[in-house]
N, C-alpha and C positions, 0 to 999 in steps of 0.2 A: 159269501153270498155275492151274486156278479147283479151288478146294477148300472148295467150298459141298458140308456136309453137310443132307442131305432127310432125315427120317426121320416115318413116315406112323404116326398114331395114331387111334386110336376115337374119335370126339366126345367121349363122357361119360371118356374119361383126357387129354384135353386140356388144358393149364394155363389158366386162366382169365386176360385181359386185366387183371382186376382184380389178382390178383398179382403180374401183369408192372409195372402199373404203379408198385403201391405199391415195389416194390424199385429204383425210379430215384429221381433228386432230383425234388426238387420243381420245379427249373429246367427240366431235361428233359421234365418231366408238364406245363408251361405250354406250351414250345416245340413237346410234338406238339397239344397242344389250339389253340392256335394254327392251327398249320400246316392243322388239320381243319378251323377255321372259314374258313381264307382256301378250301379248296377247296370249302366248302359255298357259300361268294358265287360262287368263278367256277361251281360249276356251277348253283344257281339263276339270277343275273342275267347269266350270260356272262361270257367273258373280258374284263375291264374294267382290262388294264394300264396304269398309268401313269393311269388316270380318280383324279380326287380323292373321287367319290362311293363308292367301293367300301366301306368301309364302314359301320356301320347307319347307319339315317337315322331323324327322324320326321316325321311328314305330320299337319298338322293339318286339323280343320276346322273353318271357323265357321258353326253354323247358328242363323238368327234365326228365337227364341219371339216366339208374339203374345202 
């Protein structure tokens, strides 16, 4: 039996994310900002499982002054 309560509020009576957040650990608050960056790569650069490049990179370049 599913006993998911819904309950529908005004934007401006909405609890702020900032509140939610601070009242977790600190554990929890890395593990969702985590889990937000692994879905910011796949949806930037694609699904890229099991690739070694998936995360950041840097790109140099060399350019020759006269």
């Amino acid at each position: 039996m599913n006993k998911t309560q819904v309950r529908k509020v005004k934007l401006q009576e909405a609890p702020s994310d900032f509140a939610l957040r601070q009242s977790q650990s600190y554990e929890k608050r890395l593990e969702a900002l985590e889990r937000i960056r692994q879905e910011y790569t796949a949806w930037k650069h694609g699904s890229r499982e099991g690739d070694v490049r998936t995360g950041l990179q840097r790109v140099y370049r060399i350019i020759k002054r006269k």
